[in-house]
mmCIF file as gemmi writes it, N, C-alpha and C atoms, coordinates in Angstrom:
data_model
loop_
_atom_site.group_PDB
_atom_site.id
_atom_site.type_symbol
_atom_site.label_atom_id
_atom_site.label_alt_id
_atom_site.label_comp_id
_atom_site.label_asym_id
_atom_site.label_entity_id
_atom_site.label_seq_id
_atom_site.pdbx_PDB_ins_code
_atom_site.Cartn_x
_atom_site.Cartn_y
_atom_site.Cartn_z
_atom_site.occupancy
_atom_site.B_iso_or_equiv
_atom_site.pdbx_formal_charge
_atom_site.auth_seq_id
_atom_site.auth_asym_id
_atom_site.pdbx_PDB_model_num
ATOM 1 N N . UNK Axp A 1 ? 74.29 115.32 106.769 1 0 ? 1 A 1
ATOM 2 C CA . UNK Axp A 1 ? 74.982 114.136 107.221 1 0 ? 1 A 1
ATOM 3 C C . UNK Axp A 1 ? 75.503 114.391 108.627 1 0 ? 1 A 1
ATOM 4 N N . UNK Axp A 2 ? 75.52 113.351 109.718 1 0 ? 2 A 1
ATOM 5 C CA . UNK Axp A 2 ? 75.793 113.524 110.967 1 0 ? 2 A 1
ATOM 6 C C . UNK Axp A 2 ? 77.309 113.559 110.59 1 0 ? 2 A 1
ATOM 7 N N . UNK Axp A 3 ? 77.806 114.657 111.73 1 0 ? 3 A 1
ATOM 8 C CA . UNK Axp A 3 ? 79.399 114.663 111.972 1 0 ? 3 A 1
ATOM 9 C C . UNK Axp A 3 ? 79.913 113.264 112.099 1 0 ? 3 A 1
ATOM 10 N N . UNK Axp A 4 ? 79.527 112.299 112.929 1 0 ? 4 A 1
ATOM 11 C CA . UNK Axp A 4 ? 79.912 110.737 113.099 1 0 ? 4 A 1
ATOM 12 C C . UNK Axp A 4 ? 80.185 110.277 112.215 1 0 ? 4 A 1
ATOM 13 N N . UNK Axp A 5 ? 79.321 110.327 111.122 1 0 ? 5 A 1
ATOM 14 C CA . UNK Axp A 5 ? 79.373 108.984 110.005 1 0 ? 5 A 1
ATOM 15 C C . UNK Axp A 5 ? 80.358 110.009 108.594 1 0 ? 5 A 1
ATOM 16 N N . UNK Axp A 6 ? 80.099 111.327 108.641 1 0 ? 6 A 1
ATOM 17 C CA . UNK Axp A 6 ? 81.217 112.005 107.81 1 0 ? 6 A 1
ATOM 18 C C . UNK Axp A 6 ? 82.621 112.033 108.112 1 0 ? 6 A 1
ATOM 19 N N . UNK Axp A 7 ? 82.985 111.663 109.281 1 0 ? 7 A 1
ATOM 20 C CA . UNK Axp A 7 ? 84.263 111.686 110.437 1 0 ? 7 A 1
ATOM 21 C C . UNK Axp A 7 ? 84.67 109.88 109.555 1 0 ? 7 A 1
ATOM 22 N N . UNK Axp A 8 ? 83.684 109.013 109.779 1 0 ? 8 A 1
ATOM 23 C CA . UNK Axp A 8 ? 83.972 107.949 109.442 1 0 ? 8 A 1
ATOM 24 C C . UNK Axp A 8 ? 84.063 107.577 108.045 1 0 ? 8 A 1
ATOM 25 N N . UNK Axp A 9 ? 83.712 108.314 107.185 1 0 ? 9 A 1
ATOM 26 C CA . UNK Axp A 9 ? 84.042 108.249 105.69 1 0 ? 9 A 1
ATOM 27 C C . UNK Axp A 9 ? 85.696 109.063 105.377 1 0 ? 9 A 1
ATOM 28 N N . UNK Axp A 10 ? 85.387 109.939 106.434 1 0 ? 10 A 1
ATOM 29 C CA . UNK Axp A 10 ? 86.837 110.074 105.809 1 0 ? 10 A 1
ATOM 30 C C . UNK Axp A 10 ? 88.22 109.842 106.015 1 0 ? 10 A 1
ATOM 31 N N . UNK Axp A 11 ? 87.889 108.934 107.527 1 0 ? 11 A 1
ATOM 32 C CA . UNK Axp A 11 ? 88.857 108.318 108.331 1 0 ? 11 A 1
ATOM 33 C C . UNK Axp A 11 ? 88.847 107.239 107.159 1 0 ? 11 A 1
ATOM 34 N N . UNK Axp A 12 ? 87.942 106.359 106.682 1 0 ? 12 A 1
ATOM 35 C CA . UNK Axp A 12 ? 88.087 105.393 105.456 1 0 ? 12 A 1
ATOM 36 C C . UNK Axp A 12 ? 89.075 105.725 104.698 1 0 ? 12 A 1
ATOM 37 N N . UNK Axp A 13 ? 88.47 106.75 103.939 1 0 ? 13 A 1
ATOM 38 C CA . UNK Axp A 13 ? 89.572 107.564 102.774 1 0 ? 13 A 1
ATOM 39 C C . UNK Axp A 13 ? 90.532 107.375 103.339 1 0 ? 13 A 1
ATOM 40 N N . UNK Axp A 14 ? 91.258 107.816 104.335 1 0 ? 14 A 1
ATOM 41 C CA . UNK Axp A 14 ? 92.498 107.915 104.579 1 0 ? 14 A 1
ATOM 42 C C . UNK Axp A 14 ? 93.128 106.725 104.534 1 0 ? 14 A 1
ATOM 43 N N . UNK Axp A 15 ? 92.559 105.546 105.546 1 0 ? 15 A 1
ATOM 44 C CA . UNK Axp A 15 ? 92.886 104.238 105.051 1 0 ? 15 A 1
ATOM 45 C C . UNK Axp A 15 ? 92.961 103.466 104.162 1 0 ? 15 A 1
ATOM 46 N N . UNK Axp A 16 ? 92.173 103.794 102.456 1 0 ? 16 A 1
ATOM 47 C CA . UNK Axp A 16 ? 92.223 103.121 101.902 1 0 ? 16 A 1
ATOM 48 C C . UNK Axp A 16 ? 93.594 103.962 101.228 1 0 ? 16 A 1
ATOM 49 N N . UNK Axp A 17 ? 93.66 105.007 101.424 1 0 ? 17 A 1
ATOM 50 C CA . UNK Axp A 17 ? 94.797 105.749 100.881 1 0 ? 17 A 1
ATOM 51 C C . UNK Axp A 17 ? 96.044 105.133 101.137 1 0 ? 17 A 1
ATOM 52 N N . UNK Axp A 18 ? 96.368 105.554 102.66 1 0 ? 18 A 1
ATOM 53 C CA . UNK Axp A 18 ? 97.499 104.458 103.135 1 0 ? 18 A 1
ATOM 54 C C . UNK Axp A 18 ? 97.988 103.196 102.782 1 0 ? 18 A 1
ATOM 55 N N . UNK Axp A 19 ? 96.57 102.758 103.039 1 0 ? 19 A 1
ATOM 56 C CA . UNK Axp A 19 ? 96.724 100.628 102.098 1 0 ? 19 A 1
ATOM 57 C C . UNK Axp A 19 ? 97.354 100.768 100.708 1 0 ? 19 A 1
ATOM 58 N N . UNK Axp A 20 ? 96.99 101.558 99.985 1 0 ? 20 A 1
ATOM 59 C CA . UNK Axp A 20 ? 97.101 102.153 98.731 1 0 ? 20 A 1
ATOM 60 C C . UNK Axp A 20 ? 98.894 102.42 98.497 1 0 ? 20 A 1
ATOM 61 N N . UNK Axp A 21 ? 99.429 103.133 99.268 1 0 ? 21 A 1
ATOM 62 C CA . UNK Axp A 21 ? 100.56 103.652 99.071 1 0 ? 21 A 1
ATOM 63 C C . UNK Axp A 21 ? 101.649 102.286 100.033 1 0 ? 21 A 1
ATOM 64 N N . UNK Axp A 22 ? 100.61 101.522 100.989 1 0 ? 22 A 1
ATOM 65 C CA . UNK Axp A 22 ? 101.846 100.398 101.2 1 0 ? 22 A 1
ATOM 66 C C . UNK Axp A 22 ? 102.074 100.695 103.155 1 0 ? 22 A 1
ATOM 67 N N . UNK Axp A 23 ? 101.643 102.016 103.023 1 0 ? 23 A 1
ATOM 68 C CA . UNK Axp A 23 ? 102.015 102.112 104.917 1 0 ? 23 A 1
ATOM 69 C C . UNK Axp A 23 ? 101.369 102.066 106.252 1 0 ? 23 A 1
ATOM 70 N N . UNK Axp A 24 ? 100.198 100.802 105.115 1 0 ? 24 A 1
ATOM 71 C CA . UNK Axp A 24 ? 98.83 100.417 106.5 1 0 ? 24 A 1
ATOM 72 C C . UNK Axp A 24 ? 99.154 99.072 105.93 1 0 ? 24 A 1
ATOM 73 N N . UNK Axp A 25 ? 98.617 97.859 106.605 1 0 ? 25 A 1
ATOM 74 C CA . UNK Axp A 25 ? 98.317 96.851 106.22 1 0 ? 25 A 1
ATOM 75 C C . UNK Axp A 25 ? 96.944 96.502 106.457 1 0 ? 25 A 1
ATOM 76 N N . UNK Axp A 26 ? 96.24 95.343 105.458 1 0 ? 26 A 1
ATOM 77 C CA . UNK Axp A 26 ? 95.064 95.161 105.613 1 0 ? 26 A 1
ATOM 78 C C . UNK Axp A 26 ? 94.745 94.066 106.939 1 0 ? 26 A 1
ATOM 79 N N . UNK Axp A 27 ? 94.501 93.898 107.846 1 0 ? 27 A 1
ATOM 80 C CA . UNK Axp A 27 ? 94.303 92.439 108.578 1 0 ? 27 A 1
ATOM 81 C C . UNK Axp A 27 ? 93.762 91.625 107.442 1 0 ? 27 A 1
ATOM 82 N N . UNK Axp A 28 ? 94.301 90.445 107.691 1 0 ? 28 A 1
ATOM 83 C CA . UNK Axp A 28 ? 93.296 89.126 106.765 1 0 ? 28 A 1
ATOM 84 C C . UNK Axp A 28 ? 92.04 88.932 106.727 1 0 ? 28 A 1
ATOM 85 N N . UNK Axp A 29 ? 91.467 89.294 107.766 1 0 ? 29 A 1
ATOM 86 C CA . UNK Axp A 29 ? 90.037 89.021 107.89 1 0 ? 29 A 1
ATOM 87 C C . UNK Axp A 29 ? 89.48 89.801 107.85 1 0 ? 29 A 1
ATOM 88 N N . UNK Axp A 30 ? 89.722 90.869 106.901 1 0 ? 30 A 1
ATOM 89 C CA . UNK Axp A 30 ? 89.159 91.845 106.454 1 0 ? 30 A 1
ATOM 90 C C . UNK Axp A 30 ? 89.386 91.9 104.537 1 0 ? 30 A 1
ATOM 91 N N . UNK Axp A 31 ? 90.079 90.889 103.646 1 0 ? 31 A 1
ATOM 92 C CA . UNK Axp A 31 ? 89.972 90.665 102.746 1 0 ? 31 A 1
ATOM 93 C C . UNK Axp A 31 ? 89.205 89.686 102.573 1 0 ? 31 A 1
ATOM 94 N N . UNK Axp A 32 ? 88.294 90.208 101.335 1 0 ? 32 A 1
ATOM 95 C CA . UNK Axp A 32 ? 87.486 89.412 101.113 1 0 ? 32 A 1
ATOM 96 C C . UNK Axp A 32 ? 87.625 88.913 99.503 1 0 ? 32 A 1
ATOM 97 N N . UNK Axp A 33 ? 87.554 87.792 98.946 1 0 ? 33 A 1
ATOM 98 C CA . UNK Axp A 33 ? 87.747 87.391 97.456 1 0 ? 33 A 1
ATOM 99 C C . UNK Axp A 33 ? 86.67 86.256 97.001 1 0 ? 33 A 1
ATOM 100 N N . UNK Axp A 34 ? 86.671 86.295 95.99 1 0 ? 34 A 1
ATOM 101 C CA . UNK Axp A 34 ? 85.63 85.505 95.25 1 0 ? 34 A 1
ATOM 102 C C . UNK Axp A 34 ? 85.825 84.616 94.951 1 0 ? 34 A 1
ATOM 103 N N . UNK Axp A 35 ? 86.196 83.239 94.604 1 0 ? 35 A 1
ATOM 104 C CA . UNK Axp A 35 ? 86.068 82.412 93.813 1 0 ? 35 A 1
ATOM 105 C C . UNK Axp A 35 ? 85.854 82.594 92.728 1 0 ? 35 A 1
ATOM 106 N N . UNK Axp A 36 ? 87.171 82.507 90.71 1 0 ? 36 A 1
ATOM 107 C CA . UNK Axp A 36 ? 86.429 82.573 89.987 1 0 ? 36 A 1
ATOM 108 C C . UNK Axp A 36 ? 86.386 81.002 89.224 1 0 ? 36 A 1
ATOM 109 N N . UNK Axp A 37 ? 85.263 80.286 88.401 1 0 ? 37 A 1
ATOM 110 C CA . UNK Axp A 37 ? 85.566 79.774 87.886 1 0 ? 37 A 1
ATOM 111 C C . UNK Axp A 37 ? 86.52 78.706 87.239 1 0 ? 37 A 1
ATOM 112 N N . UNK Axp A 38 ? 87.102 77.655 86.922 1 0 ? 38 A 1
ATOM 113 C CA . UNK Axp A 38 ? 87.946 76.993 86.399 1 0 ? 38 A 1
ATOM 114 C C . UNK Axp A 38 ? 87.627 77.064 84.927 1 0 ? 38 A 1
ATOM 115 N N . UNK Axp A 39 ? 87.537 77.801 84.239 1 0 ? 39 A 1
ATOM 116 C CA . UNK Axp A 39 ? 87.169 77.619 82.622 1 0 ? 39 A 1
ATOM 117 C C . UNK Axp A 39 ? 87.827 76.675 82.04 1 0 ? 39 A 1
ATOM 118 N N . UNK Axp A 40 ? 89.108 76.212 82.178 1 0 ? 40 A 1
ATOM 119 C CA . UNK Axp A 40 ? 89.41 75.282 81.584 1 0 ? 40 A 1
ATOM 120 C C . UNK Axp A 40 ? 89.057 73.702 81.894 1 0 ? 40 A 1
ATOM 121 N N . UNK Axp A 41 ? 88.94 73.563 82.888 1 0 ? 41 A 1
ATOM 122 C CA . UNK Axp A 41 ? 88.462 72.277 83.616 1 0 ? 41 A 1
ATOM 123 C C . UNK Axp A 41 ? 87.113 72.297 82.853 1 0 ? 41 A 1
ATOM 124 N N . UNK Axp A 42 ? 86.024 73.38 83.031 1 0 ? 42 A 1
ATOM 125 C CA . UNK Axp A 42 ? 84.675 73.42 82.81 1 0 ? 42 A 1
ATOM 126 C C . UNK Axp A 42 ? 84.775 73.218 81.66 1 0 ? 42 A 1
ATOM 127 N N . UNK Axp A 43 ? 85.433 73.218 80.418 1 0 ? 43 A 1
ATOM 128 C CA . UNK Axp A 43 ? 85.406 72.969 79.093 1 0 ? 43 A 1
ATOM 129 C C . UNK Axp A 43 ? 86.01 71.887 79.091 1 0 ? 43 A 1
ATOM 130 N N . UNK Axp A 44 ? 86.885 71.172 79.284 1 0 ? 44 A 1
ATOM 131 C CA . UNK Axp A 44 ? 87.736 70.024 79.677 1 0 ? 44 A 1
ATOM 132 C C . UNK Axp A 44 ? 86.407 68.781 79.667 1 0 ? 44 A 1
ATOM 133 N N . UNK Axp A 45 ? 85.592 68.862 80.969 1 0 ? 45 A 1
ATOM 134 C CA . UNK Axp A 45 ? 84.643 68.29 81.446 1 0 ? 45 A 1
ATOM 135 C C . UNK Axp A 45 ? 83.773 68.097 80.085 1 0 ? 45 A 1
ATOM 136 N N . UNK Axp A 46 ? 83.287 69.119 79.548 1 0 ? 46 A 1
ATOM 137 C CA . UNK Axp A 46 ? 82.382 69.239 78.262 1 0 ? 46 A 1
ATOM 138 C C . UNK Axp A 46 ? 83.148 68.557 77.634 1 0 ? 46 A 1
ATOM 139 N N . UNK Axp A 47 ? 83.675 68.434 77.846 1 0 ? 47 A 1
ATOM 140 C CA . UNK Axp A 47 ? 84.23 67.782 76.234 1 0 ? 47 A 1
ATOM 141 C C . UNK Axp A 47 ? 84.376 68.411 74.894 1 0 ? 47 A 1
ATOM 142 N N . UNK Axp A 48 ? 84.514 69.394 75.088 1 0 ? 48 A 1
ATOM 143 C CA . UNK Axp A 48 ? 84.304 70.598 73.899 1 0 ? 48 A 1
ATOM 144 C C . UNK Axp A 48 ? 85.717 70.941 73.791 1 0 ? 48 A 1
ATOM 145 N N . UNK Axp A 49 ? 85.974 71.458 72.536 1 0 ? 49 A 1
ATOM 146 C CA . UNK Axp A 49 ? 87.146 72.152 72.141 1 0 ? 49 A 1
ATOM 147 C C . UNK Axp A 49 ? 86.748 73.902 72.426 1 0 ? 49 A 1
ATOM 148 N N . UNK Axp A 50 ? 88.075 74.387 72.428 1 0 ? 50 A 1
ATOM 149 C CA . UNK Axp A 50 ? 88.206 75.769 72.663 1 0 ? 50 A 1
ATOM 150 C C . UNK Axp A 50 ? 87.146 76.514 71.864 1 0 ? 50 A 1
ATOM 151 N N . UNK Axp A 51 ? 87.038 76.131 70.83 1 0 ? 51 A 1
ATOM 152 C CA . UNK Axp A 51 ? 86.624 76.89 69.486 1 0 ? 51 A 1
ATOM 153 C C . UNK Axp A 51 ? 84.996 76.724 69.868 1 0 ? 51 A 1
ATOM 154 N N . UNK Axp A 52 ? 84.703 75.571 69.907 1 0 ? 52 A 1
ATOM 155 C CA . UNK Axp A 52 ? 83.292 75.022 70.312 1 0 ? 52 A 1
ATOM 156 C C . UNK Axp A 52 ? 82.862 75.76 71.835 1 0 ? 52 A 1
ATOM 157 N N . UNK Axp A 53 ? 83.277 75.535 72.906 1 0 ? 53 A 1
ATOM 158 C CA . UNK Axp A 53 ? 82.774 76.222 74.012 1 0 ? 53 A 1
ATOM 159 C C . UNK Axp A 53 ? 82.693 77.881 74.134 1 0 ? 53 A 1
ATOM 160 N N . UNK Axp A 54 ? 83.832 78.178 73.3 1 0 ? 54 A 1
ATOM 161 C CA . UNK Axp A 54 ? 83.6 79.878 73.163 1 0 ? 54 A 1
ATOM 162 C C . UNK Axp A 54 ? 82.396 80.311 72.437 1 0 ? 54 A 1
ATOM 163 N N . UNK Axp A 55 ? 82.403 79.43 70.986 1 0 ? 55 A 1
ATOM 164 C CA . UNK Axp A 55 ? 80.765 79.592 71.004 1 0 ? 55 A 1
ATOM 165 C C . UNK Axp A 55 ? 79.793 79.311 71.342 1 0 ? 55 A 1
ATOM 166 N N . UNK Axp A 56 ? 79.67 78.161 72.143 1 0 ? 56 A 1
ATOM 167 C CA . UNK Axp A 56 ? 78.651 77.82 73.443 1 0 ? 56 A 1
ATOM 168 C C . UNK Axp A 56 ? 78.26 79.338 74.444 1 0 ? 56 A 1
ATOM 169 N N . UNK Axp A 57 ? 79.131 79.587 75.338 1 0 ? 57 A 1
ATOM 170 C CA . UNK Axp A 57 ? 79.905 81.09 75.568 1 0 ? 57 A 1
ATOM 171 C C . UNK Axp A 57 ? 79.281 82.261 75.185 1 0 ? 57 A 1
ATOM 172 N N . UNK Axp A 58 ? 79.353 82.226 73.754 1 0 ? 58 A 1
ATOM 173 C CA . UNK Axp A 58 ? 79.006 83.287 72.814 1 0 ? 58 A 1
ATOM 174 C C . UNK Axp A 58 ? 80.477 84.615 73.488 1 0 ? 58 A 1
ATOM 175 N N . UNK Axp A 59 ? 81.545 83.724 73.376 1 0 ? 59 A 1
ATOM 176 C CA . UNK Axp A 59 ? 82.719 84.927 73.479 1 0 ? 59 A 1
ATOM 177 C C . UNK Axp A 59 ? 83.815 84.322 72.067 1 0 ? 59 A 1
ATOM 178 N N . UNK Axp A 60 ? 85.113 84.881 71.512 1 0 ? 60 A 1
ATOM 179 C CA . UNK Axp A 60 ? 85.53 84.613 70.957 1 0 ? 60 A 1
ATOM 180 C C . UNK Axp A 60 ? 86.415 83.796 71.56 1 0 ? 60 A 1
ATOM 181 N N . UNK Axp A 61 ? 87.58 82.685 70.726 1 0 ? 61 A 1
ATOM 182 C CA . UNK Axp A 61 ? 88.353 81.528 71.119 1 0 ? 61 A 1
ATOM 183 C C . UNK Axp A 61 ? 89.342 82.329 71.721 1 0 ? 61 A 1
ATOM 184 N N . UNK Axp A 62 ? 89.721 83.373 71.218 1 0 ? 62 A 1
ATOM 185 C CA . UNK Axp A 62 ? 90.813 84.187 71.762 1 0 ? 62 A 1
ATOM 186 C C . UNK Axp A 62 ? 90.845 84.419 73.117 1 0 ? 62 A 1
ATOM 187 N N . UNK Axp A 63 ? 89.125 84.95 73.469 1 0 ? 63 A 1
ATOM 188 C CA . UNK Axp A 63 ? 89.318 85.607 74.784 1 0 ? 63 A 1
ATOM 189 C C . UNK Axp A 63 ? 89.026 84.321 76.276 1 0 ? 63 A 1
ATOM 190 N N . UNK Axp A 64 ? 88.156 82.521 75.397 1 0 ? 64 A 1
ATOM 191 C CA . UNK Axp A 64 ? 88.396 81.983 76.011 1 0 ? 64 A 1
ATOM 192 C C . UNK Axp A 64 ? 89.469 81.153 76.474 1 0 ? 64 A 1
ATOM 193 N N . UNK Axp A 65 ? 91.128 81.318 75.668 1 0 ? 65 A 1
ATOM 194 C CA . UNK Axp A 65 ? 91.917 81.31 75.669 1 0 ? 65 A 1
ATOM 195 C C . UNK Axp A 65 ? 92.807 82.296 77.031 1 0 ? 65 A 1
ATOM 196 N N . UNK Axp A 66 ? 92.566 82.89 76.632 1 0 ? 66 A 1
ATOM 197 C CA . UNK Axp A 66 ? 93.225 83.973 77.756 1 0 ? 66 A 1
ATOM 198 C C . UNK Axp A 66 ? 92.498 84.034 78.947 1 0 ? 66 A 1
ATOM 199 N N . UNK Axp A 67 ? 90.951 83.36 79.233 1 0 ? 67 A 1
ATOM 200 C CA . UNK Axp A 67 ? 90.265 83.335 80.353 1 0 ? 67 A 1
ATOM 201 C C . UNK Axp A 67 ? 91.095 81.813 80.889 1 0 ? 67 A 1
ATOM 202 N N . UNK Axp A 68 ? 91.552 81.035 80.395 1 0 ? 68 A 1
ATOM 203 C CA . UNK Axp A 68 ? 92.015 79.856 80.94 1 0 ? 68 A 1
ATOM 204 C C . UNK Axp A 68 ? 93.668 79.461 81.19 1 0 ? 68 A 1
ATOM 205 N N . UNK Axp A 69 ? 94.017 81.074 80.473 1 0 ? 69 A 1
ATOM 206 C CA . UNK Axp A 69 ? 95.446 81.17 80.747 1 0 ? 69 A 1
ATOM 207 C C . UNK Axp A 69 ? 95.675 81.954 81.821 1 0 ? 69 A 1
ATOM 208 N N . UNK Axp A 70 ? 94.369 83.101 82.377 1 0 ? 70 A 1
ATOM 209 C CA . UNK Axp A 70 ? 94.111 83.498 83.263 1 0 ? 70 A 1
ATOM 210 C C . UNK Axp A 70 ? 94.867 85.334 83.513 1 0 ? 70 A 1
ATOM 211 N N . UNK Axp A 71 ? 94.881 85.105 82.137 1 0 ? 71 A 1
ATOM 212 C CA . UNK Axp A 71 ? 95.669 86.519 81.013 1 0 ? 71 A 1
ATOM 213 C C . UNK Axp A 71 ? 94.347 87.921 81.907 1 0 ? 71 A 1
ATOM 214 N N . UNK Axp A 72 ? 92.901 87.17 81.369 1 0 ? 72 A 1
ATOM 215 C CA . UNK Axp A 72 ? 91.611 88.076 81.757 1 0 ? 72 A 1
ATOM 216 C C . UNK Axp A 72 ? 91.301 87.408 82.372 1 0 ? 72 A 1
ATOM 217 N N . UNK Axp A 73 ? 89.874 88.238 82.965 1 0 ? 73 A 1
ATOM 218 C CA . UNK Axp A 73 ? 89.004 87.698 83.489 1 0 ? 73 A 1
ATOM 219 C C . UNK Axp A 73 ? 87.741 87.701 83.679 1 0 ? 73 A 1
ATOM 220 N N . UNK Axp A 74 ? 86.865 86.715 83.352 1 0 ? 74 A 1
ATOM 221 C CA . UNK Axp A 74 ? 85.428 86.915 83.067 1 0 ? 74 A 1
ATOM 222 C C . UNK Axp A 74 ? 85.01 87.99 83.996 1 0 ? 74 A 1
ATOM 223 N N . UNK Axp A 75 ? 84.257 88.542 82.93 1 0 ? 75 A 1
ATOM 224 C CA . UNK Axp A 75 ? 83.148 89.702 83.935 1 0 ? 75 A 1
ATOM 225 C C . UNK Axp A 75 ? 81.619 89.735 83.375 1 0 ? 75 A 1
ATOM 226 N N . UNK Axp A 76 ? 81.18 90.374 84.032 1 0 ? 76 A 1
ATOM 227 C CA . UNK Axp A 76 ? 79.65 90.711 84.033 1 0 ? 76 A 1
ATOM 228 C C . UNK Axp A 76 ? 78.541 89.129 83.348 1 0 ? 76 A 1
ATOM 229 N N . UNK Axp A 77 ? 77.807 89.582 82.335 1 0 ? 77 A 1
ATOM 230 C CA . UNK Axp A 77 ? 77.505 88.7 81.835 1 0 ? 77 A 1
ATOM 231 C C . UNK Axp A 77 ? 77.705 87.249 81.663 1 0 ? 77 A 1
ATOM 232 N N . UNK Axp A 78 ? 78.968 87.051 81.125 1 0 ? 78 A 1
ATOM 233 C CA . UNK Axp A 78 ? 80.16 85.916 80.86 1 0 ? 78 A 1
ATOM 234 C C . UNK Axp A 78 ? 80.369 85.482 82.01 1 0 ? 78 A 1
ATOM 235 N N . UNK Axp A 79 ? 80.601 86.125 83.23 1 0 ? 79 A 1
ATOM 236 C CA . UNK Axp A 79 ? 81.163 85.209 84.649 1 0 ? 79 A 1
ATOM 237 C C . UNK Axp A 79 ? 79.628 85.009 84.833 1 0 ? 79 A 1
ATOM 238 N N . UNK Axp A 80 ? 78.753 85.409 84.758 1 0 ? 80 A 1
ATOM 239 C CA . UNK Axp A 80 ? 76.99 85.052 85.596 1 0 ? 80 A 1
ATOM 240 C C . UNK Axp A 80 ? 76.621 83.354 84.962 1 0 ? 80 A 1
ATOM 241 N N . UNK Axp A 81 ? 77.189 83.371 83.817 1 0 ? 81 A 1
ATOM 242 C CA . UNK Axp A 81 ? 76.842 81.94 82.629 1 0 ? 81 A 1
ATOM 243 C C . UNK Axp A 81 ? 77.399 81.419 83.204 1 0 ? 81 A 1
ATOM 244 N N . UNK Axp A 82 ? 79.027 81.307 83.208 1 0 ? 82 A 1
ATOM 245 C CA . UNK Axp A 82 ? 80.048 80.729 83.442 1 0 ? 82 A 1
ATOM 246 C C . UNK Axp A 82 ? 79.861 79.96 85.038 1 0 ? 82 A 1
ATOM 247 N N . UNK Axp A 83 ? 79.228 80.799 85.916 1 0 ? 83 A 1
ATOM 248 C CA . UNK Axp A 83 ? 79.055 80.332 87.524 1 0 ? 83 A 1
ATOM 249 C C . UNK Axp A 83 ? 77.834 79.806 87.268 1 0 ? 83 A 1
ATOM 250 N N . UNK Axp A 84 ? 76.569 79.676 86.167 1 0 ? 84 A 1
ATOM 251 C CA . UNK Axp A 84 ? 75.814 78.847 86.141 1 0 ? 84 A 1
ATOM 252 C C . UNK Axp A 84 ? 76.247 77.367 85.479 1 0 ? 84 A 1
ATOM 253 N N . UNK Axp A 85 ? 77.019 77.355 84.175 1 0 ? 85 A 1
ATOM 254 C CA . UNK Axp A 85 ? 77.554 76.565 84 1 0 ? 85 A 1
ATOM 255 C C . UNK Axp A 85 ? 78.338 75.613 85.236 1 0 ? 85 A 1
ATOM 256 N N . UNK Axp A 86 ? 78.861 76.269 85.877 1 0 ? 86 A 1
ATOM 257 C CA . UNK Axp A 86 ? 79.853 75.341 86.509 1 0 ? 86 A 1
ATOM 258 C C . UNK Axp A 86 ? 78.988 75.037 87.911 1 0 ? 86 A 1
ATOM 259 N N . UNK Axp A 87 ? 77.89 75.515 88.627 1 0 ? 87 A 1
ATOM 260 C CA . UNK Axp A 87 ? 76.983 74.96 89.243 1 0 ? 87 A 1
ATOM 261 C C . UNK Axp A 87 ? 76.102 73.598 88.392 1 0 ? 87 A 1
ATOM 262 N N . UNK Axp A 88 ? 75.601 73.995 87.146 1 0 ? 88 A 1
ATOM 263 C CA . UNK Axp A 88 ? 74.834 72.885 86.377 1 0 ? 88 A 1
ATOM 264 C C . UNK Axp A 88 ? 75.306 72.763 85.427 1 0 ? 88 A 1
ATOM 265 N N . UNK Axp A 89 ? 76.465 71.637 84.939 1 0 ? 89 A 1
ATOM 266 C CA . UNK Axp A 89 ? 76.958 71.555 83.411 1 0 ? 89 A 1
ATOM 267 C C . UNK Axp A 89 ? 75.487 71.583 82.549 1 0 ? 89 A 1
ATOM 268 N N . UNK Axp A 90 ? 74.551 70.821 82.68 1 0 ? 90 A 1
ATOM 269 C CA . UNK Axp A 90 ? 73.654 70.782 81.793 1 0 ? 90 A 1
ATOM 270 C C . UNK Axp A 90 ? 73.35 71.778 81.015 1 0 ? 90 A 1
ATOM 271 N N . UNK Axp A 91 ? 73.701 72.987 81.718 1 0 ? 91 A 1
ATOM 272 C CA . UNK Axp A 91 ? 73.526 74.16 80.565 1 0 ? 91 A 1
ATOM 273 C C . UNK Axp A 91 ? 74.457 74.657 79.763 1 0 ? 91 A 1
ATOM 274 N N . UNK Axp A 92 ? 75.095 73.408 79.542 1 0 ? 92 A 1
ATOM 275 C CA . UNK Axp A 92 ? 75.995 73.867 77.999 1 0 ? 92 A 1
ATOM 276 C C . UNK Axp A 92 ? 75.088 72.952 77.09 1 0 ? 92 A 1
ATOM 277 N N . UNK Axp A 93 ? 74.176 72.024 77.23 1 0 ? 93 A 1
ATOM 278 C CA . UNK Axp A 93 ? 73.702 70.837 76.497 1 0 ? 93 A 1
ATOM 279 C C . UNK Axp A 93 ? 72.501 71.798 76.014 1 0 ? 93 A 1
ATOM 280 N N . UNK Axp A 94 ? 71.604 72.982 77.078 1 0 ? 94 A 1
ATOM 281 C CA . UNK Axp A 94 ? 70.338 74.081 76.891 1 0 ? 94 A 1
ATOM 282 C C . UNK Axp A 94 ? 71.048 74.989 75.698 1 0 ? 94 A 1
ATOM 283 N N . UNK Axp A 95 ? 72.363 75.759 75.846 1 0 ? 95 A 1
ATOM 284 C CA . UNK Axp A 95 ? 72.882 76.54 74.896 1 0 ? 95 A 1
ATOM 285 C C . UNK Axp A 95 ? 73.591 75.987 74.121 1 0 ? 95 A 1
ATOM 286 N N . UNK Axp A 96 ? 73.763 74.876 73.547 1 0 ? 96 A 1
ATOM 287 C CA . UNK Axp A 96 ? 74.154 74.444 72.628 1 0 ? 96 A 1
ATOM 288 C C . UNK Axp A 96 ? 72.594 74.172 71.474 1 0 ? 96 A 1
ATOM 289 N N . UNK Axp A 97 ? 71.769 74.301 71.997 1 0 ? 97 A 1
ATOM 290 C CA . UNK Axp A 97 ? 70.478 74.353 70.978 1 0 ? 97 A 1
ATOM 291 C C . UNK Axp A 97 ? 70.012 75.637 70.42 1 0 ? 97 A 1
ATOM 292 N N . UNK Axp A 98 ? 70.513 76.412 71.079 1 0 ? 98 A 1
ATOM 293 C CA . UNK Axp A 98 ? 70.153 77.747 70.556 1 0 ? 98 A 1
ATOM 294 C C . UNK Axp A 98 ? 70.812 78.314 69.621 1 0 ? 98 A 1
């Protein structure tokens, strides 16, 4: 590894360290965030009850409960549906046949 770019990994480290402990700040335009979801709106819209869209979902009522109380938060799998869902409702009408 060139001295340059090892110099610059660990000048990183140090910064994320600092940010970490509170005695760097991040500039703003250097955070970056995602957009997640409205699960409750998106079930709202369906017209579905809790119980019904979690198994649409294929998650339990519990955890789509706490995804709309905002307790958790969708990951992997579940957020990939969920951001297709809420691009094309129609695919709660495709997984509701299955």
């Amino acid at each position: 590894m060139k001295t340059e770019l090892f110099n610059d990994l660990v000048e990183s480290m140090q910064q994320m360290v600092a940010i970490e402990k509170g005695t760097l700040s991040v500039p703003a335009e250097n955070i970056h965030r995602h957009r997640l979801p409205d699960v409750k709106s998106m079930r709202e819209a369906s017209g579905l009850k809790q119980n019904e869209f979690a198994d649409v979902v294929g998650v339990s009522a519990s955890l789509l409960q706490s995804w709309e109380q905002h307790r958790r938060i969708p990951s992997g799998s579940s957020l990939k549906l969920l951001m297709m869902i809420e691009r094309d409702p129609a695919v709660i009408d495709a997984l509701r046949t299955l």
